[in-house]
N, C-alpha and C positions, 0 to 999 in steps of 0.2 A: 456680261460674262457670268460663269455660275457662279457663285460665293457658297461658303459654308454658314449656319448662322451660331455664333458665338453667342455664350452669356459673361456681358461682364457688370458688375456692381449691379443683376439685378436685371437687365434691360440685355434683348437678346438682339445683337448687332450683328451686319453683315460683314463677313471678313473675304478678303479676295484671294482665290484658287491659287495667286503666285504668292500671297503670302501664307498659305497654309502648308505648302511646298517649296519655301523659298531656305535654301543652302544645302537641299542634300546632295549627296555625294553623288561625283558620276561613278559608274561603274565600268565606263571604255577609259577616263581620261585619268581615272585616279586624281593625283594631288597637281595636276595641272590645272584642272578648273576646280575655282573658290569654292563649284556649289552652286547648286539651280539657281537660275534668275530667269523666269521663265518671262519669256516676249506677250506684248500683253492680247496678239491675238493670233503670230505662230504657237504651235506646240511645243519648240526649242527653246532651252535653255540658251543666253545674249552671252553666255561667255565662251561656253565652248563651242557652238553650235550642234550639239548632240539632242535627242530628241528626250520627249521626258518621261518618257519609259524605260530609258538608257539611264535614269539618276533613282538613289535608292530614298522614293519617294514614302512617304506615308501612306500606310493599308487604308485608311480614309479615302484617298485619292485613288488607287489602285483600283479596286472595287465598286467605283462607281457606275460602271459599265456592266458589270455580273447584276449587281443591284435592280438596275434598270431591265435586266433581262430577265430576273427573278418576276420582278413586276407583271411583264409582258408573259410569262408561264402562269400563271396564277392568273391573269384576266381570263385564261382558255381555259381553263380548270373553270370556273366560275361560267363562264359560256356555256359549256357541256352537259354544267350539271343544271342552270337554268335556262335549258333551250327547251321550245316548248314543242308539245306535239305536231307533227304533219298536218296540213286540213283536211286532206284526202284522206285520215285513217278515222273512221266514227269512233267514236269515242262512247267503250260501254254504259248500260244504263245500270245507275247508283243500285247498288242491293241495299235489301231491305236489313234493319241492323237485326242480328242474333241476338235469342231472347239468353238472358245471361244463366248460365248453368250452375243451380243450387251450391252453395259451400259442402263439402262430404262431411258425412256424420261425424261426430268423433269417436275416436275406438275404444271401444269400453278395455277401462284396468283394469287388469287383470288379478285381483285381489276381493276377495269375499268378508261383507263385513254381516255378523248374522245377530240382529238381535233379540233376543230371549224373549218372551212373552211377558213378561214384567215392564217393556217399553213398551211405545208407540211412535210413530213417524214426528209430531211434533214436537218432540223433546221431552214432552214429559209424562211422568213414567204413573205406573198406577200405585197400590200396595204393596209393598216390598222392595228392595235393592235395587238398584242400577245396573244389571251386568249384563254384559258385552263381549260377543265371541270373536277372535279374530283369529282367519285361516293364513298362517304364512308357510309356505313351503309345503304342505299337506297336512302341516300339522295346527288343530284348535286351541288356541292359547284367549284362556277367561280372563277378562279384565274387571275388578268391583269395582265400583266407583261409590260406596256406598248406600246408607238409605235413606239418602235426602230427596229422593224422587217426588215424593207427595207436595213437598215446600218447594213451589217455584222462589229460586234464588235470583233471578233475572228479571228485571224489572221489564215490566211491559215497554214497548215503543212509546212515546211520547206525541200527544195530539193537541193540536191546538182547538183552541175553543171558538166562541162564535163571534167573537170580536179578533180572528187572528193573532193573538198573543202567544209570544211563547211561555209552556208552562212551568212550572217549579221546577229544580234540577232534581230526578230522583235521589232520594237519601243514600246515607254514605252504604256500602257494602262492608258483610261483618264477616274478618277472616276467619274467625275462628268458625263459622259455618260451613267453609271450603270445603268440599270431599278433598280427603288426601290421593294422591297419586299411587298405585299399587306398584311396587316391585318388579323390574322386566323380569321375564321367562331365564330358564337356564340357560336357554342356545343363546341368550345374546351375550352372558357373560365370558362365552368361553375364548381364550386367549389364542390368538394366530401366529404362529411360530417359523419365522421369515426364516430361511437361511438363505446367506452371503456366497455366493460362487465365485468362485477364484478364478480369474483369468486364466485362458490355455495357453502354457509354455509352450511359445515358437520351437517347432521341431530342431529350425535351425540351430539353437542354443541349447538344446537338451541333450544330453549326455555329452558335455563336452569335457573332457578329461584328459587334462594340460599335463604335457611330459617335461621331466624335470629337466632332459636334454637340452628341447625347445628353447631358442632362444624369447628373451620378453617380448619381442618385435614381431615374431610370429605367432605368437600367441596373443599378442593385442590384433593382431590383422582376422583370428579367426575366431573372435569375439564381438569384433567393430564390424557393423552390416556395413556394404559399400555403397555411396554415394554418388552417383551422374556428377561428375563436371561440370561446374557452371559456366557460364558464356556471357558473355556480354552483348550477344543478339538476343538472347531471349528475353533483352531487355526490351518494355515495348515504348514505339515508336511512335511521336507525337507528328502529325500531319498538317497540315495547311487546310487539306482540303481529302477529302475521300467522297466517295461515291454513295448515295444514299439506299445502300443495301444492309438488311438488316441481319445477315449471317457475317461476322466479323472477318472468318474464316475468307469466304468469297473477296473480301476488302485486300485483306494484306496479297493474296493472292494477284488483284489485280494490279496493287501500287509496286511489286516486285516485278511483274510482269515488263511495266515499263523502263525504258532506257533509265540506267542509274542516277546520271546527270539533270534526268527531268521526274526524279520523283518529289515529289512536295511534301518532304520532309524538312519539318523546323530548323531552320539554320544553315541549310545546308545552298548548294548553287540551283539542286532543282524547287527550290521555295522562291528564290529568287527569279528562276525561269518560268516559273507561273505568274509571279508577279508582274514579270516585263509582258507577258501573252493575254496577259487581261487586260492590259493597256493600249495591246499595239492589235489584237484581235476584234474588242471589243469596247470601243471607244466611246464613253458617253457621249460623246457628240452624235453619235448614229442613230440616238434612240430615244435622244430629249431634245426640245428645242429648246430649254431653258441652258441647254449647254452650250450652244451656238452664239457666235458674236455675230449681234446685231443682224437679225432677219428680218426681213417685213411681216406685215399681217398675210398676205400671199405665199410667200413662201414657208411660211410656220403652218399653213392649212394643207399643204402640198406635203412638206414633210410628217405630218400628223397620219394622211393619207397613207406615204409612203409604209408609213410603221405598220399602222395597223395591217395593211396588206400582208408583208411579208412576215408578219405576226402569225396571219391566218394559213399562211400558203409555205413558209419555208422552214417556222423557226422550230427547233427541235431541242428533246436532252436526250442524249445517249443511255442504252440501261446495259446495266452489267448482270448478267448472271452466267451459268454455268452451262456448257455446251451438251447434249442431250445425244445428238447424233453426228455422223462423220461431215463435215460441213467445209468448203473453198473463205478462205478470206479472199473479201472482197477488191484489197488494195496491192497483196502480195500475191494471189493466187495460190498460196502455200497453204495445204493442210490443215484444220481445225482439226484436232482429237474430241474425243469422248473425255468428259471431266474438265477441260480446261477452262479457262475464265476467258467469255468474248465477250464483244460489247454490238451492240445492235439500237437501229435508226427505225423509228418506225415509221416517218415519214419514206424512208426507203423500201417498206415492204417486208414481207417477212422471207426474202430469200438470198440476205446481204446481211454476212455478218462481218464481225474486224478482230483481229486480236488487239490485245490494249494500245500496242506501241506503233499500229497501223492505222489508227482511228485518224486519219491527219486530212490538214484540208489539202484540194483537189488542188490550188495555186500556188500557197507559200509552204505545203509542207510538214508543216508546223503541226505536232501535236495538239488538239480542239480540246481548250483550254475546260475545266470542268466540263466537261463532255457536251459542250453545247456548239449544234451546227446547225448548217442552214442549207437545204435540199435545194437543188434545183438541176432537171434536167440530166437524173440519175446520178450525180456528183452531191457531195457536201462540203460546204465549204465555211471557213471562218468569218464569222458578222464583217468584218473587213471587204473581204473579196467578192464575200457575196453583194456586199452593196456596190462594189466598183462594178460591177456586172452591170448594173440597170442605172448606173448617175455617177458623173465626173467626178472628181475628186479634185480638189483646188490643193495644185501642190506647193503652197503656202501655209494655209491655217488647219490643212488637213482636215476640212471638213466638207462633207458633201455639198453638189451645187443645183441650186432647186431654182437660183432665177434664169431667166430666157438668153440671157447673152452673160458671153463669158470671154478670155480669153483661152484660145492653144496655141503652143508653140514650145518645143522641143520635146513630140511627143509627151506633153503634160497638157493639163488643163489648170487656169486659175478663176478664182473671181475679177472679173474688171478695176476693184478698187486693189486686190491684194498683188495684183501684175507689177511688183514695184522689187526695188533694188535687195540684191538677198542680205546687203551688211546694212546699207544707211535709210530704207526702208523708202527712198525715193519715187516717187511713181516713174515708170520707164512707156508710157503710153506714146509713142512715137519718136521715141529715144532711142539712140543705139545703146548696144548691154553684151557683154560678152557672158553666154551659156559656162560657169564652174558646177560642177558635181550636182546637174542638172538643176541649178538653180541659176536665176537672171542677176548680174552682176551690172551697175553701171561704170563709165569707163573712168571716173576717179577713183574710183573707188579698188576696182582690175588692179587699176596701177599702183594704188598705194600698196595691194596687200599682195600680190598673186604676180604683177609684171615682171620682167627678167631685167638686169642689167646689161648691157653689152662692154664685152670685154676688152675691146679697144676702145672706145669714145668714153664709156663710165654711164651712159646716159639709159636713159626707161627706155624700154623695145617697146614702144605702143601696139596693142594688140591688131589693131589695122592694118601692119606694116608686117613685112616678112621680115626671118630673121633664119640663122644657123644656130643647129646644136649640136655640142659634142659633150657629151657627159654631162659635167655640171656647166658646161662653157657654155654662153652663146655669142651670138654677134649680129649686128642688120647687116641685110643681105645686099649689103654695096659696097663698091669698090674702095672707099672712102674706109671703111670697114675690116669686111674680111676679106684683107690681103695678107702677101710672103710678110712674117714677122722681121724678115735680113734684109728682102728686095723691092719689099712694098709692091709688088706685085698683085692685080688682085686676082682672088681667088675664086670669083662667084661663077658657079659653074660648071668649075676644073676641079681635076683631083686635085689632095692636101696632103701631106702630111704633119697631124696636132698632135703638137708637144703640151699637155698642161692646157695655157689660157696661151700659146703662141701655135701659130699654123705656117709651117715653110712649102714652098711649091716644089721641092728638089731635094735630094738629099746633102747637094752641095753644101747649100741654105744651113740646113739642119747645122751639118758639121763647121760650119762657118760660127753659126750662134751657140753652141751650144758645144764643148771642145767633147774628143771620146773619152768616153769612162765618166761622163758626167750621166 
């Protein structure tokens, strides 16, 4: 069976599916049943017999089915994108590489430095001062730098000798030799004089000039700008689940669109009606064998098969966006506007669309749980029904049937081992079993839980045997039995008249046992 794996003290153990889900609450039975006890290879809970999508199980458990199906979207994603060419299409031949295109020059600055003929390009300068013209703005601004030009003050680059050594560090450098730095220019001292601009008074409060009549109240109302009313919808709404569209707008649009009850809003009954449709829609058992009790090596290759098939051929996610043109839905035949949010199958084609709360499957109905369905044969339908389409359905462990013999009988199919008692799990293979609530019942079991008593003898109505009903009365259907309650007369038959738990054949009767005004 599947397990979850736990870590405890270190060491990551297998913990089992009825104990990771074991006491939640049912949601049909309320405080009549204790709390899931799940059967260890039906899907019902052993105390109430309710199924365990009906109990408010853990999102762990819930989800294991989406999961699985998440998986199975992403292998096709992954296919698509590494499928390789056709053989039939030749495949061009390689081009030659492009010879790489020079880096662009760079754009000369736009800035003019000119120096005097008392320089030279290497720095140093001949007889006479150091000066340096520089154009900013249109205007030549002289820099002296003194007339230390003659005295190189820079010591030469340092070279190594013919044994490789490095040579002596040049000597210290003497400040007071430094040319000084000259003076900026006048423009750069001159001082920029910011002024501060005063916000513009809102017309609305300008000239407002408050009469001494005016009461305070109207004069605060025509000083105080007014305010939108706040709401408590424009509060926003956290989701379970939304549709993977990236206009938010398109989102709320579609999650409003759907029936109130079945929105997957946090907390609410439609968070919980996803929860129960990802269980009872999409049931890990359809899509893993690691989920299945006890398969063969044969039938784990069969349903491996299965999967991938209808991976490639049916499995679908619905897209949500915004309607373009005048367009029919597909399940109501009602109108699609311009602007509205539909939702569309592309395994269906592109001339089938849905409105949100129409996107349902073709069997049960049922809104297609995060918009995943499964085509076949112009229909879409829930992972569910689509597999009961092509493989029995063992209506026991609820899990599909991949080996060669099976049992049917009351219009159901089971597996040959799970053909057994619906309470004390009996094997019923050549056994009689009396058919409750489409499940096989053996006949102590009938009796203890489900037979009637009869109202004259006190004794079990064996389900074999015929018997009378009147209301909540019954009786076997012999003379011994149901006869006149006054005459002993029997009744089987004839008409009656039942009083309660007594039946008279006469009205004499009646009035004999029973005085008037009783």
């Amino acid at each position: 069976m599947a397990a979850d794996p736990q870590i405890v003290s270190g060491i990551t153990e297998k913990v089992l599916t009825h104990e990771v889900g074991a006491g939640a609450p049912c949601l049909k039975c309320g405080d009549k049943c204790p709390g899931l006890d799940l059967h260890f290879w039906r899907k019902i809970c052993r105390n109430c017999k309710c199924k365990q999508e009906d109990h408010d199980v853990l999102s762990s458990i819930s989800t294991r089915g989406i999961n699985n199906i998440g998986k199975l979207l992403m292998q096709d994603r992954e296919i698509a994108q590494q499928k390789p060419p056709k053989s039939n299409e030749s495949s061009p031949p390689p081009k030659a590489p492009k010879a790489a295109a020079p880096p662009p020059a760079p754009k000369p600055v736009k800035q003019t430095i000119v120096n005097d003929t008392n320089s030279n390009v290497n720095g140093t300068a001949k007889s006479g001062d150091l000066n340096v013209t520089i154009d900013i703005g249109g205007k030549k601004h002289s820099l002296d730098f003194g007339g230390h030009a003659e005295q190189n003050d820079m010591p030469p680059p340092p070279n190594f000798d013919d044994q490789g050594s490095f040579p002596a560090p040049p000597p210290p450098i003497d400040n007071d030799k430094l040319p000084e730095v000259p003076p900026l220019p006048q423009e750069f001292n001159e001082k920029v004089e910011i002024k501060e601009e005063k916000p513009a008074v809102i017309e609305e409060y300008q000239q407002t000039e408050l009469k001494p009549e005016e009461s305070l109240k109207s004069q605060e109302s025509r000083l105080t700008p007014t305010m939108p009313p706040s709401s408590s919808d424009d509060e926003e709404k956290e989701y379970e689940w939304t549709p993977p569209v990236a206009d938010q707008k398109l989102v709320t649009e579609y999650i409003e669109a759907l029936p109130k009850d079945k929105q997957p809003v946090v907390g609410t009954a439609g968070a919980k009606y996803r929860k129960k449709q990802l269980m009872r829609q999409l049931p890990p058992h359809d899509q893993e064998p690691g989920e299945c009790h006890d398969l063969t090596d044969q039938e784990t290759q069969e349903m491996n098969l299965f999967v991938k098939q209808y991976r490639k051929k049916a499995l679908g996610g619905g897209k949500v966006e915004e309607n373009s043109k005048v367009k029919s839905c597909a399940e109501c035949i009602q109108p699609l506007k311009v602007g509205d949010v539909i939702v569309w199958a592309e395994r269906a084609g592109s001339e089938k669309y849905w409105h949100p709360g129409c996107f349902v499957c073709a069997e049960c109905k049922e809104l297609l749980v995060d918009l995943i369905y499964f085509y076949h044969e112009d229909k879409i339908y829930c992972g569910r029904h689509y597999c009961e389409l092509h493989k029995p359905r063992c209506a026991a462990c609820d899990e599909l049937i991949f080996a060669p013999e099976y049992t049917q009988a009351e219009d159901c199919y089971w597996h040959l081992k799970h053909f057994c008692c619906w309470h004390c799990d009996q094997p019923l293979g050549g056994k009689n079993y009396v058919p409750h609530d489409n499940q096989p019942v053996c006949i102590p079991c009938y009796e203890k839980s489900f037979a009637h008593s009869c109202s004259t003898c006190k004794e079990i109505i064996a389900p074999n045997t015929e018997w009378v009903t009147f209301e909540e009365f019954h009786w076997h259907a012999q003379p011994e039995c149901f006869k006149c309650t006054e005459c002993s007369k029997s009744l089987v038959g004839k008409p009656c008249i039942p009083k309660g738990e007594m039946v008279f054949c006469c009205s004499q009767c009646k009035r004999a046992k029973i005085p008037p005004g009783q």
